[in-house]
Backbone of each chain as ProteinMPNN parsed JSONL, in Angstrom:
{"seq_chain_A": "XXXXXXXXXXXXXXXXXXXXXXXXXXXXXXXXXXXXXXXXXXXXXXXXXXXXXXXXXXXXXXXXXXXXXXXXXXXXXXXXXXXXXXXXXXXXXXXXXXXXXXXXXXXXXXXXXXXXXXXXXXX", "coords_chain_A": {"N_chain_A": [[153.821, 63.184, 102.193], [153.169, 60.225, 101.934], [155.426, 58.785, 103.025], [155.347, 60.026, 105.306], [153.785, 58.61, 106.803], [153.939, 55.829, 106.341], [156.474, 55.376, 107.765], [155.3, 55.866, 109.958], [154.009, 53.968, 110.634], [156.022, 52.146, 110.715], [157.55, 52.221, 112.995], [154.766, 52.298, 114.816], [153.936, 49.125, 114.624], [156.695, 48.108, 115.152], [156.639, 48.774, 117.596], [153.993, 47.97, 119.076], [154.526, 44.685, 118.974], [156.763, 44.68, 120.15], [155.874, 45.368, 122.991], [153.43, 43.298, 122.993], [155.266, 41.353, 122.972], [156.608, 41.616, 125.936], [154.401, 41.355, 127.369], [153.672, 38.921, 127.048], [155.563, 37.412, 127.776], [155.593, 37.429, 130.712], [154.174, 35.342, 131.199], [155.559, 33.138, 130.288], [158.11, 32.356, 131.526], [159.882, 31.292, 134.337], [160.378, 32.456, 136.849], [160.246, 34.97, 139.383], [162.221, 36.967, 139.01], [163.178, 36.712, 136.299], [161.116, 37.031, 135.193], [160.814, 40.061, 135.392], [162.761, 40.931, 134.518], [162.11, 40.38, 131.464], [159.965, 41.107, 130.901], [160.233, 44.582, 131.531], [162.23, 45.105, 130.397], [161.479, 44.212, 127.656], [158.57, 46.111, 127.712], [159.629, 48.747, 128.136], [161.254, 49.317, 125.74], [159.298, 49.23, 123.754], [157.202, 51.088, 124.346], [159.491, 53.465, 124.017], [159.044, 53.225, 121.455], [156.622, 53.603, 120.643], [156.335, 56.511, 121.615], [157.98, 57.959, 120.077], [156.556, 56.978, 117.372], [154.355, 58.898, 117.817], [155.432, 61.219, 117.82], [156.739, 61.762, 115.942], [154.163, 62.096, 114.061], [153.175, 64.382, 115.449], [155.266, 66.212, 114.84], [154.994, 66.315, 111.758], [152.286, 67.723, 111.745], [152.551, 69.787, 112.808], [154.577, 70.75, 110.763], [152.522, 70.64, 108.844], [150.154, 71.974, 109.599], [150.977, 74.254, 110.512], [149.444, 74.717, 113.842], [150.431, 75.627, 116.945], [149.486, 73.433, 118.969], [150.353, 70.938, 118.272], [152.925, 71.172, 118.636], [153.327, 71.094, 121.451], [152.157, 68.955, 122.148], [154.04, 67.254, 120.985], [156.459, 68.0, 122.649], [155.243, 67.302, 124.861], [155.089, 64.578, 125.18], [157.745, 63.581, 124.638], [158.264, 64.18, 127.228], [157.298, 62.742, 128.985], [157.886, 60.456, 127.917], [160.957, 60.381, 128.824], [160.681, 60.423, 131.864], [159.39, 57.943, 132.189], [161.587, 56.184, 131.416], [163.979, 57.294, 132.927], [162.554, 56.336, 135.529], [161.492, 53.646, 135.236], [163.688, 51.248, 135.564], [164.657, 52.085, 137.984], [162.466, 51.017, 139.453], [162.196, 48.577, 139.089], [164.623, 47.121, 139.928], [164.128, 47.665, 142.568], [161.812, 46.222, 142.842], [163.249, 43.73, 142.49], [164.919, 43.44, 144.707], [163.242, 43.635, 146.666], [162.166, 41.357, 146.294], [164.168, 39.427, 146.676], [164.836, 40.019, 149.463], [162.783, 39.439, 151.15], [162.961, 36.779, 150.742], [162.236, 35.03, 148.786], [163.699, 32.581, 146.834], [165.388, 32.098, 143.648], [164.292, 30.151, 140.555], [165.99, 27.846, 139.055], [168.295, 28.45, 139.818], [172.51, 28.23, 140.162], [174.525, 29.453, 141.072], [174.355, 31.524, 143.787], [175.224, 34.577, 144.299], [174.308, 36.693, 145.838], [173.366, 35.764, 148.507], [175.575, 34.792, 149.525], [176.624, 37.421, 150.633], [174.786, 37.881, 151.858], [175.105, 37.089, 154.58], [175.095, 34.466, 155.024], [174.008, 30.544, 154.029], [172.032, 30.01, 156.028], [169.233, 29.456, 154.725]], "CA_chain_A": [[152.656, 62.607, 102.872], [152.916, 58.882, 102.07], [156.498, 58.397, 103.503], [155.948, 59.875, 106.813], [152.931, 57.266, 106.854], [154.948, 54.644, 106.178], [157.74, 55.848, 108.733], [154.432, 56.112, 111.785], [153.59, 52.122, 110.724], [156.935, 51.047, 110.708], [157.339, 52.767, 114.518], [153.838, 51.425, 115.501], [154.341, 47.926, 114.481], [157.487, 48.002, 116.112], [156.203, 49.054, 119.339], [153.288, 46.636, 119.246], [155.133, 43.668, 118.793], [157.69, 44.488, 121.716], [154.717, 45.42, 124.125], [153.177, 42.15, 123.296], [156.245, 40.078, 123.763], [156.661, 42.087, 127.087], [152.817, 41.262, 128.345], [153.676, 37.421, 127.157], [156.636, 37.038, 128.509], [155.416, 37.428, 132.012], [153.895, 33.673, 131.869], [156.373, 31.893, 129.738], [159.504, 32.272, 132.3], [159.87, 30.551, 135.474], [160.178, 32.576, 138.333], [159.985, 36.564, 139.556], [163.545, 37.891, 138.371], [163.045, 36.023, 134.995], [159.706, 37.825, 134.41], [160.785, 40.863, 135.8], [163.396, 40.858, 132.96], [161.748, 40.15, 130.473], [158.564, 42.341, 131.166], [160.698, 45.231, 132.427], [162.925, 45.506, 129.062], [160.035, 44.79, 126.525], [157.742, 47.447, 127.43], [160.113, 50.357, 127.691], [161.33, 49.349, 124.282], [158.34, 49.478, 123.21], [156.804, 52.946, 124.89], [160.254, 54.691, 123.232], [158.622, 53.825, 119.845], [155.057, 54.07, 120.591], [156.65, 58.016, 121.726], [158.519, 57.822, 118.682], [155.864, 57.319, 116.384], [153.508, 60.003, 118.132], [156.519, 62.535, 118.193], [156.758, 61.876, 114.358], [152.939, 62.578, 113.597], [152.423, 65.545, 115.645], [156.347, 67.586, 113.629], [154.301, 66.503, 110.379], [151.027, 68.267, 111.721], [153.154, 71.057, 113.055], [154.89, 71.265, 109.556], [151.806, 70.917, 107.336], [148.909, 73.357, 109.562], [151.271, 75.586, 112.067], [148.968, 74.748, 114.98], [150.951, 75.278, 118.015], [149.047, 72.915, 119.874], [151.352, 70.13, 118.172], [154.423, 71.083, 119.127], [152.83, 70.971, 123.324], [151.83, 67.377, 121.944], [155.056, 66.614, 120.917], [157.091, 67.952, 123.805], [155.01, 66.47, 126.383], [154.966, 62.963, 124.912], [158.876, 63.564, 124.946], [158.795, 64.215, 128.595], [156.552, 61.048, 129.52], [159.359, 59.122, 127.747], [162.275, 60.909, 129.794], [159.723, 59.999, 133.337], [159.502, 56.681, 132.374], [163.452, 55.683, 131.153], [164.55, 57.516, 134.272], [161.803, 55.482, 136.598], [161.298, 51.993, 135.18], [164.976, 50.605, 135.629], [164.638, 51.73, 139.448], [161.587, 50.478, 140.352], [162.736, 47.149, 138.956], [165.647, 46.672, 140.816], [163.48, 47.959, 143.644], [160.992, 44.956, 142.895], [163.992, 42.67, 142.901], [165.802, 43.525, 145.687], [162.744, 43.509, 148.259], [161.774, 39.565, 146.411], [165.115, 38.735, 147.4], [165.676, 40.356, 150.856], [161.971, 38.944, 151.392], [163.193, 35.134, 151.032], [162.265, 34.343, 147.182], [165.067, 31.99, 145.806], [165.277, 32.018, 141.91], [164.299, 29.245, 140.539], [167.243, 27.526, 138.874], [169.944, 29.242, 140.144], [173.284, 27.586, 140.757], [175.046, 30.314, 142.222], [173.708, 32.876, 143.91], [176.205, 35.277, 145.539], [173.515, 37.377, 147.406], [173.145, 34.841, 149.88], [176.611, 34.867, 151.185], [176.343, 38.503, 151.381], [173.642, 38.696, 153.174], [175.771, 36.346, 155.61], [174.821, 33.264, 154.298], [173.655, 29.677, 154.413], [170.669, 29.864, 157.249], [168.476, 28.628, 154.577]], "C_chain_A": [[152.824, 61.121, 103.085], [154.033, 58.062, 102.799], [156.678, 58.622, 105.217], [154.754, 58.969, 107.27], [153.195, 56.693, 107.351], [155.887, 54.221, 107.861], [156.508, 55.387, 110.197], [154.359, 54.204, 111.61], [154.485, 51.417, 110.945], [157.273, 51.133, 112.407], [156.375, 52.135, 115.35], [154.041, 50.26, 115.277], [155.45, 47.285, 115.444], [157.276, 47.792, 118.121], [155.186, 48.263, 119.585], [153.684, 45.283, 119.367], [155.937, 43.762, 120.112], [156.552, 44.298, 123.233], [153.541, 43.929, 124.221], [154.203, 41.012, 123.427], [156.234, 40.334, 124.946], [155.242, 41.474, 127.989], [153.214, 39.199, 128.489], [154.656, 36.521, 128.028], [156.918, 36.496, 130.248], [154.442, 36.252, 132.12], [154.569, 32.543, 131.324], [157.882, 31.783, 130.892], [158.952, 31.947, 133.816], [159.721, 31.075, 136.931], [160.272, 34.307, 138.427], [161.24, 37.184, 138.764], [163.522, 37.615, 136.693], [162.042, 36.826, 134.155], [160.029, 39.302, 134.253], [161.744, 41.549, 134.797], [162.999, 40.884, 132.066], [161.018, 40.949, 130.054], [159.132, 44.205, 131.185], [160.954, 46.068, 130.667], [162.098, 45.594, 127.738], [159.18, 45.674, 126.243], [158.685, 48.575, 127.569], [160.526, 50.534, 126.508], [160.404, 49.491, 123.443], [157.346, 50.89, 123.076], [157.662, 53.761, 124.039], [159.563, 54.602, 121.508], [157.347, 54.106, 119.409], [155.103, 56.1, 120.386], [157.176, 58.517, 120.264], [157.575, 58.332, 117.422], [154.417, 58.477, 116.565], [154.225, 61.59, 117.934], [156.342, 62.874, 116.531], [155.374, 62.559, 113.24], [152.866, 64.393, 114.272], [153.983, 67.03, 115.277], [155.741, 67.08, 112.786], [153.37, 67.484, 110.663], [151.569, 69.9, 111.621], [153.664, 71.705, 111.696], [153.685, 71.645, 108.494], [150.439, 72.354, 107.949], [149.734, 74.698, 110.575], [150.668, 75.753, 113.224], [150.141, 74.472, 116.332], [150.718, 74.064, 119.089], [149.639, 71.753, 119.409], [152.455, 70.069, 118.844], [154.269, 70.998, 121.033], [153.017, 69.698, 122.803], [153.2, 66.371, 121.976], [156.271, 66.697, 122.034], [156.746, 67.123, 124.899], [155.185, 64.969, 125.97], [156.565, 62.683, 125.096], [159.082, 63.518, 126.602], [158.316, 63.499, 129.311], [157.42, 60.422, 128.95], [160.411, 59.461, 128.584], [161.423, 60.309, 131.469], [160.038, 58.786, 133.129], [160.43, 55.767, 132.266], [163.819, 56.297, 132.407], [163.87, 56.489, 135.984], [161.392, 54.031, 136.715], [162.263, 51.488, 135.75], [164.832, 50.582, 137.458], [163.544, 51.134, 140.104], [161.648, 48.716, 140.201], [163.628, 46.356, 139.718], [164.766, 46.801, 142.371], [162.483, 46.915, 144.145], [161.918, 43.585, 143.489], [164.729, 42.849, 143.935], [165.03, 43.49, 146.694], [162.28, 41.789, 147.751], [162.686, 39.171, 147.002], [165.519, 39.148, 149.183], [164.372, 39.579, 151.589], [161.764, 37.022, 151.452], [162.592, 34.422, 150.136], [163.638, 33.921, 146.879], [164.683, 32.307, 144.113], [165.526, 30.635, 141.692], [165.204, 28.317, 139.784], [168.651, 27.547, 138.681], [170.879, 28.744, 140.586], [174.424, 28.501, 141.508], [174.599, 31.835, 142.289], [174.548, 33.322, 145.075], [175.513, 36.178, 146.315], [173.245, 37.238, 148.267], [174.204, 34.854, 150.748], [177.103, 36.327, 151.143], [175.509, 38.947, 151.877], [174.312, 37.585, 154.57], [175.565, 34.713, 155.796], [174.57, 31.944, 154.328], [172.397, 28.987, 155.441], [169.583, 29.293, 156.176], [168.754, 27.193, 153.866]], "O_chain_A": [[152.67, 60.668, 104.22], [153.814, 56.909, 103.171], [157.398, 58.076, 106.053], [154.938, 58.562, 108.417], [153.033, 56.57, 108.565], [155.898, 53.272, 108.645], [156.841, 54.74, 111.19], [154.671, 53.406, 112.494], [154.321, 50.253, 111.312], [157.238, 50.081, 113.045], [156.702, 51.525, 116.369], [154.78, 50.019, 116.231], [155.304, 46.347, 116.228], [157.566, 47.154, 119.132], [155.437, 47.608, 120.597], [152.896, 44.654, 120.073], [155.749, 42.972, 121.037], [156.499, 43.446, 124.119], [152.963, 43.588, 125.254], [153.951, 39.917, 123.929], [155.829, 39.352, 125.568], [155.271, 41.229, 129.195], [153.103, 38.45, 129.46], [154.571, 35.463, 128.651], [157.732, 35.764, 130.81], [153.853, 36.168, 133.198], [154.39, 31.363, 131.625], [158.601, 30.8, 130.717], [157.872, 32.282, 134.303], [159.202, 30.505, 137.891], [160.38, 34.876, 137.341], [160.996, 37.948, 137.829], [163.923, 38.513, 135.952], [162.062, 37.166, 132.971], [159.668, 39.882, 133.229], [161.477, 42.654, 134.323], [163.632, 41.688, 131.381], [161.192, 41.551, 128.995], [158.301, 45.036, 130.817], [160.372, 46.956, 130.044], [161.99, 46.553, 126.974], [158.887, 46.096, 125.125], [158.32, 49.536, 126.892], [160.361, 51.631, 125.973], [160.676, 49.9, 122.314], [156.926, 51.491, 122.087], [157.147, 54.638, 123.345], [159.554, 55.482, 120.648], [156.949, 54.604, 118.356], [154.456, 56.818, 119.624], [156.671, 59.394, 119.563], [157.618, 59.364, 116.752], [153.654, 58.786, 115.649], [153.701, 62.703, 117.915], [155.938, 63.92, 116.023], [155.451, 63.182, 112.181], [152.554, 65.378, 113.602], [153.864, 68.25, 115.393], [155.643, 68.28, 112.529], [153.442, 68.387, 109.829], [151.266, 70.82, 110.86], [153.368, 72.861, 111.394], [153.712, 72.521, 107.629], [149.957, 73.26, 107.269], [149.246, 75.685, 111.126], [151.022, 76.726, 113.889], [150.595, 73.367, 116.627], [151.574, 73.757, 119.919], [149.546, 71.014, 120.389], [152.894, 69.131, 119.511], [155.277, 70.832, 121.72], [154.139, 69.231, 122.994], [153.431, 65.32, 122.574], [156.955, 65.71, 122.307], [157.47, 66.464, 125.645], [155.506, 64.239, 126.908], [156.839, 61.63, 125.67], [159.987, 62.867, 127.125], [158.786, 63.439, 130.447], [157.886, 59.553, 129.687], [160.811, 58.47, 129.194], [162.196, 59.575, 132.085], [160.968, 58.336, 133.798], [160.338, 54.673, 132.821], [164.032, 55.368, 133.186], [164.448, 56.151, 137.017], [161.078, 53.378, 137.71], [161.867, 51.05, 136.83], [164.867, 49.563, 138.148], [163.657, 50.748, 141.268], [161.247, 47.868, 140.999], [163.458, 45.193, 140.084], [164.896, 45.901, 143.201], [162.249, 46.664, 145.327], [161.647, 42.774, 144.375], [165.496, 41.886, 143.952], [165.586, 43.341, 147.782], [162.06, 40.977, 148.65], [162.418, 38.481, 147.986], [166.354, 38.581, 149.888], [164.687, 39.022, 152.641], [160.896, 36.295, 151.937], [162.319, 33.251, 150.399], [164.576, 34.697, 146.697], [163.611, 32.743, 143.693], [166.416, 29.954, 142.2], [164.804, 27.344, 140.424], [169.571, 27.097, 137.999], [170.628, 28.494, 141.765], [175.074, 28.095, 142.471], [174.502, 32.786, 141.514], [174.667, 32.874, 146.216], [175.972, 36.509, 147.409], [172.862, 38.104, 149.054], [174.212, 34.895, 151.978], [178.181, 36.455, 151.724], [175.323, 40.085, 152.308], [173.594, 37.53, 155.569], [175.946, 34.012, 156.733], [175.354, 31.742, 155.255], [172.013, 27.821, 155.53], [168.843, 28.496, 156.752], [167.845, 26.369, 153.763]]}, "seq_chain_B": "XXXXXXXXXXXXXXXXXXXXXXXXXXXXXXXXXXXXXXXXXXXXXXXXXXXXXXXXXXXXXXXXXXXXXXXXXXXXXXXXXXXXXXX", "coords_chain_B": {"N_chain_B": [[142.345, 60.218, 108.752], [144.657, 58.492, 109.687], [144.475, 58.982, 112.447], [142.876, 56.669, 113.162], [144.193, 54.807, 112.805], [146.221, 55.023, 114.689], [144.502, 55.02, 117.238], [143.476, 52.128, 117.14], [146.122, 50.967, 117.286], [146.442, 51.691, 120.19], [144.878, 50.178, 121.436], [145.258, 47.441, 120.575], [147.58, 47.299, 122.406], [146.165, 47.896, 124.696], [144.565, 45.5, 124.922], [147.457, 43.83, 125.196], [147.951, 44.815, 127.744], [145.519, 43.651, 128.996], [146.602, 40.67, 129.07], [148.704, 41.066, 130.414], [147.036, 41.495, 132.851], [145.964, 39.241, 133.467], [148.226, 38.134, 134.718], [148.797, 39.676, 136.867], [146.012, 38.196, 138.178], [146.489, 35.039, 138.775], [148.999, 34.987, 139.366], [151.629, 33.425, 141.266], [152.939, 34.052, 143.189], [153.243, 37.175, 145.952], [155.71, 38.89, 144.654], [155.413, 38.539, 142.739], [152.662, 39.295, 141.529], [152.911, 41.96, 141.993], [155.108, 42.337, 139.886], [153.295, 42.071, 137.621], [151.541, 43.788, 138.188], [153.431, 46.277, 137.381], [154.482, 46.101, 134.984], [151.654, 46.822, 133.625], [151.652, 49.433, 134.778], [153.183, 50.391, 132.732], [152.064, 49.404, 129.901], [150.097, 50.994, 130.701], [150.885, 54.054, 129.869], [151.793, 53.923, 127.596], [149.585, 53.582, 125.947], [147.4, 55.373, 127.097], [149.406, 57.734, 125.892], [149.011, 57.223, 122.818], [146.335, 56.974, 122.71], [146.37, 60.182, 123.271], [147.299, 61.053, 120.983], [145.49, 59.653, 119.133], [143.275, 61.061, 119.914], [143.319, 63.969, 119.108], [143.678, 65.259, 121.387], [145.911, 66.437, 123.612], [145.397, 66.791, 126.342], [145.312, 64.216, 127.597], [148.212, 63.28, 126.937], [149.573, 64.812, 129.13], [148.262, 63.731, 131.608], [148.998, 61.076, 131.18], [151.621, 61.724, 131.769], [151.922, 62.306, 134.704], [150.688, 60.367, 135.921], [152.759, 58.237, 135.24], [154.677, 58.954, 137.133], [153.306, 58.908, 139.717], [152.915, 56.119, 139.581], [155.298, 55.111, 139.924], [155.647, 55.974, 142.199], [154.047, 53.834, 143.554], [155.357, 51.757, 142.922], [157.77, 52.12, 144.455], [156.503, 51.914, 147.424], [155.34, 49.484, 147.539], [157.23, 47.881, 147.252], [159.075, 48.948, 148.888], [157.828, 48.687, 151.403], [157.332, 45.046, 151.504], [160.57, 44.698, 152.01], [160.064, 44.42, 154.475], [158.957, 46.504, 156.652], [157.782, 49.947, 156.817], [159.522, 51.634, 158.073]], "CA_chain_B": [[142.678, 58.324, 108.383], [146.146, 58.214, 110.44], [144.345, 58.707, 113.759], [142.502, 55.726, 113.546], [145.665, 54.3, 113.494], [146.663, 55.145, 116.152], [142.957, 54.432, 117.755], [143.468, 50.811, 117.276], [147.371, 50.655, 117.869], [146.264, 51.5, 121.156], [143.63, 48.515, 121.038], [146.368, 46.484, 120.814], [148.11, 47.959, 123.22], [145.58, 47.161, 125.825], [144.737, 43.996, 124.816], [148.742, 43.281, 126.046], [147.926, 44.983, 129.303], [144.383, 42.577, 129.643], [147.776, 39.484, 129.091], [149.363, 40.995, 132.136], [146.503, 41.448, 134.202], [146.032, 37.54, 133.98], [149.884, 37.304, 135.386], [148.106, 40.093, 139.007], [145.034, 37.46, 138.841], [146.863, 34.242, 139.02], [150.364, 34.95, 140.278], [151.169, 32.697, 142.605], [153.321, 34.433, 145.069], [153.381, 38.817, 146.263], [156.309, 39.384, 144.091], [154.99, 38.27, 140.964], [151.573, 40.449, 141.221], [153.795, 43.019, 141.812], [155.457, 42.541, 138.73], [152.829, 42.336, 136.874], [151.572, 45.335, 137.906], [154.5, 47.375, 137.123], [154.186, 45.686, 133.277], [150.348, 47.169, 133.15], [151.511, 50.689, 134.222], [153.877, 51.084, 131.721], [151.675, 49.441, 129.008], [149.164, 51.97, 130.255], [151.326, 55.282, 129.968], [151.735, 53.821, 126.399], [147.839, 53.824, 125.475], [147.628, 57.33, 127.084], [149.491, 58.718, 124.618], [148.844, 56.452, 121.669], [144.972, 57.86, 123.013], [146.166, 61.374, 122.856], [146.939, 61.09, 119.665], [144.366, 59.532, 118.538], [141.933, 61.875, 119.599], [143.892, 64.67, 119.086], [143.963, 66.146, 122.785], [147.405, 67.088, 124.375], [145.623, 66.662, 128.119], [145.626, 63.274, 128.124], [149.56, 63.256, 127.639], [149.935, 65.404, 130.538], [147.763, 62.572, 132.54], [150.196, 60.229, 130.902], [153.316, 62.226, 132.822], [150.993, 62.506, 136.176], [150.269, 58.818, 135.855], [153.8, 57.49, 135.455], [155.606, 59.361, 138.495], [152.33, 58.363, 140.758], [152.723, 54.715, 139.865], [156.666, 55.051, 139.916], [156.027, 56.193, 144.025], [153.49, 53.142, 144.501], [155.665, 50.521, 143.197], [158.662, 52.24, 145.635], [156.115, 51.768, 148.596], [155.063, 48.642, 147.57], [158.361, 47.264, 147.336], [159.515, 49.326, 150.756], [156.835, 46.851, 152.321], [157.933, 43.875, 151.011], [161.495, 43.943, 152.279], [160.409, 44.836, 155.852], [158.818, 47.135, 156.554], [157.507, 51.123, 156.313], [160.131, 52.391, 159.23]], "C_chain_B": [[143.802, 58.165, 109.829], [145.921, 58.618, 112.351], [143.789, 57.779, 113.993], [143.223, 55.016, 113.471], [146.212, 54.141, 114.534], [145.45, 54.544, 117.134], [143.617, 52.483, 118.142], [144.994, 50.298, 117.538], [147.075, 50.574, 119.471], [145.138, 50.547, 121.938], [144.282, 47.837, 121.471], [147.256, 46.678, 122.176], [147.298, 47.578, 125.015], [145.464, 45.447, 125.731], [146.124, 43.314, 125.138], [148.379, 43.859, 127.398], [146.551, 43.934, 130.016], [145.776, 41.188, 130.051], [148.158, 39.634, 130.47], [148.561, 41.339, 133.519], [146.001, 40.052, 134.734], [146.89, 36.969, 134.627], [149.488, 38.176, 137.028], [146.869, 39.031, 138.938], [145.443, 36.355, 139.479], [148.138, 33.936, 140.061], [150.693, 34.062, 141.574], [151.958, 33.272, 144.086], [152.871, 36.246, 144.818], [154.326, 39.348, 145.14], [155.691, 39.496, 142.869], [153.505, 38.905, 140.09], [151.91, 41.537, 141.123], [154.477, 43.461, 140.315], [154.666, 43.003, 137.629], [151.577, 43.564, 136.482], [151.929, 46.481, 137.615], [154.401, 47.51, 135.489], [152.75, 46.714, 132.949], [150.725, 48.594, 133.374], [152.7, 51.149, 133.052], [153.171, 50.68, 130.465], [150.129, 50.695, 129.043], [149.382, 53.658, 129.846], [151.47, 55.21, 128.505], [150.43, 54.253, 125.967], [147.898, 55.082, 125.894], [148.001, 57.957, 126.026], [149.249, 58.687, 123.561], [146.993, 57.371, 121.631], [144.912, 59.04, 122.77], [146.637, 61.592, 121.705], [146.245, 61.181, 118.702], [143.313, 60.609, 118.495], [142.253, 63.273, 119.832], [143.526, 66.048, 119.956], [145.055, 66.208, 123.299], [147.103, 66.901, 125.958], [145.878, 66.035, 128.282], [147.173, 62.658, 127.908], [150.213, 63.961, 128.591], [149.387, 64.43, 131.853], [148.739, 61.68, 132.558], [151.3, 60.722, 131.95], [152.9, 61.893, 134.555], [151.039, 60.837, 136.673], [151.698, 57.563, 135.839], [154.759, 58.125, 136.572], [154.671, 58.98, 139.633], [152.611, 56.718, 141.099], [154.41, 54.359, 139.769], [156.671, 54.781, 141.628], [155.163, 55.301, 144.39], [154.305, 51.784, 144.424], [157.059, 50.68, 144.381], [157.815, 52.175, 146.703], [155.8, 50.362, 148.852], [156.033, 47.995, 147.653], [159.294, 47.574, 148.548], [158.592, 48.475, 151.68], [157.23, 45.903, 152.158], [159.005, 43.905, 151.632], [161.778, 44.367, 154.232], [160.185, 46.101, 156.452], [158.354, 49.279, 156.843], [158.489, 52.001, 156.8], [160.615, 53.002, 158.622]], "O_chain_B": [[143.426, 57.662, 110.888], [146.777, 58.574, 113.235], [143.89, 57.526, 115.194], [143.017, 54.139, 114.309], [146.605, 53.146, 115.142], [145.687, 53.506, 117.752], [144.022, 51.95, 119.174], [145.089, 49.17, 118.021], [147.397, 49.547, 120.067], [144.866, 50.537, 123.138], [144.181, 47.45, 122.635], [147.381, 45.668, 122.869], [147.793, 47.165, 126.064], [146.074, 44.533, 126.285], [146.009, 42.112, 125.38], [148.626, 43.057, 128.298], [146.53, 43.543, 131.183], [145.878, 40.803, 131.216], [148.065, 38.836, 131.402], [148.971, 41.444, 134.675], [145.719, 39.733, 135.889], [146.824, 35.835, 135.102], [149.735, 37.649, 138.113], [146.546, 38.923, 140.121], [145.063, 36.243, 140.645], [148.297, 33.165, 141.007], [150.084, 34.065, 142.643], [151.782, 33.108, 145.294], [152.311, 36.625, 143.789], [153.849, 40.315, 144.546], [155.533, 40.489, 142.158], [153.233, 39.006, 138.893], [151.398, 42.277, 140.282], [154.401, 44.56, 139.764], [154.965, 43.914, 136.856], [151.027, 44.013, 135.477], [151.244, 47.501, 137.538], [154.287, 48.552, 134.843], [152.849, 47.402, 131.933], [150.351, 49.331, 132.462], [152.881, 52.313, 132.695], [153.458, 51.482, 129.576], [149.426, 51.11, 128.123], [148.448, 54.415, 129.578], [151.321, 56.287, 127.928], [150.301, 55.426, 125.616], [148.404, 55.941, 125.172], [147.27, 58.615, 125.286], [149.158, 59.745, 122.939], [146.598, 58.141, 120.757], [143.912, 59.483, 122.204], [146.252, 62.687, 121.296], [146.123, 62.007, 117.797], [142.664, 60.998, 117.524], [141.586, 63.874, 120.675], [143.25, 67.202, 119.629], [144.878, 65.089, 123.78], [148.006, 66.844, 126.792], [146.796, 66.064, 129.102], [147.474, 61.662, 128.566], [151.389, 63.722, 128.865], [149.996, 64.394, 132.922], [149.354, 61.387, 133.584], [151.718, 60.006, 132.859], [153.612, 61.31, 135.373], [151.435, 60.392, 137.75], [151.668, 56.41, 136.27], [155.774, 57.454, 136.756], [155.283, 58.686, 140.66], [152.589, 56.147, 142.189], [154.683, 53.187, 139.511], [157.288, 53.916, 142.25], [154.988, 55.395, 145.605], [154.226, 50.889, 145.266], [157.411, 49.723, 145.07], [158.596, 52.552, 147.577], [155.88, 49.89, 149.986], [155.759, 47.084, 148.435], [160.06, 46.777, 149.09], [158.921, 47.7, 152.578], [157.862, 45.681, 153.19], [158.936, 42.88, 152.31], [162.772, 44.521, 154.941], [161.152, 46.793, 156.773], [159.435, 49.73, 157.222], [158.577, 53.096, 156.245], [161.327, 53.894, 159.083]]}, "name": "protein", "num_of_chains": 2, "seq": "XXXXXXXXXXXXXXXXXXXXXXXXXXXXXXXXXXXXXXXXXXXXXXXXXXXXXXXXXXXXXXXXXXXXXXXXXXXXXXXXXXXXXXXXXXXXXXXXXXXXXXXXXXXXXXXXXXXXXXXXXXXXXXXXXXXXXXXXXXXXXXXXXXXXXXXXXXXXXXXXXXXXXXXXXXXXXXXXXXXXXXXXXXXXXXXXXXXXXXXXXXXXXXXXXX"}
């Protein structure tokens, strides 16, 4: 009992802490790609252990009453983490690639090779 | 006991998504509301489940799944606008 406790607090904690660096992060850095980084990578690290420590409670429940309706709990919370690791990463790049084709510079960037492949110098 | 745990993990949990809805109020350019709307649905697919936990229902992590492939296809439209767009 008191260990898989332990085990859900050390999981939640975890995942709280990332998900608020992730929320903060997005006004301490300078410009869209910076945030978008920062924000991007914090909360999914954080979601896998929020899933984590929900996955962990509802195989205890399953072990201690046999209610099936755990083990649904615990699959589906597994398959909202698989949705969201397969869909964050692209919609990120997807963010950054229309700031930049849209004519956002980064703000202290000394070389930026996307410019002379997009044919380069016009601005 | 160990669902009000969870209860207020997901407390917290918002209270970081209120953080990043101050980065869509202010933002100063399109991209950067953008961003920080992408931050709020993933801290909200978190609470979802942290929620179905808590109140030990199983629908609202099926909302959770519903809720992150919906807002997966608005930030690909929103970002297909942005670089020129819908054609």
């Amino acid at each position: 009992m008191s260990w898989v406790n332990y085990l859900i607090y050390a999981f939640l904690a975890v995942s709280l802490t990332f998900n608020t660096l992730g929320s903060i992060a997005l006004h301490r850095f300078p410009d869209v790609y910076t945030r978008l980084h920062g924000a991007t990578k914090c909360t999914t690290f954080g979601t896998i252990f929020a899933v984590l420590a929900v996955v962990t409670h509802a195989l205890y429940r399953l072990h201690v009453t046999g209610d099936s309706k755990y083990l649904q709990m615990a699959l589906h919370s597994f398959v909202a983490l698989i949705a969201l690791l397969l869909t964050n990463p692209v919609g990120a790049h997807a963010i950054a690639k229309a700031a930049r084709l849209s004519g956002y510079r980064p703000a202290k960037a000394v070389v930026d090779a996307y410019e002379e492949k997009l044919g380069g110098g016009k601005e | 006991m160990i669902e009000q745990v969870f209860f207020y993990a997901a407390l917290v949990v918002m209270v970081a998504g209120f953080i990043s809805v101050l980065r869509v109020i202010l933002g100063p350019s399109v991209p950067d509301r953008v961003v920080g709307v992408d931050t709020l649905n993933t801290i909200v697919v978190a609470a979802m489940i942290l929620l179905g936990a808590a109140y030990d229902r199983e629908i609202y992590i099926d909302i959770a799944i519903v809720y992150a492939l919906l807002s997966y296809v608005g930030t690909l439209a929103i970002a297909r606008y942005l670089q020129g767009g819908l054609s």
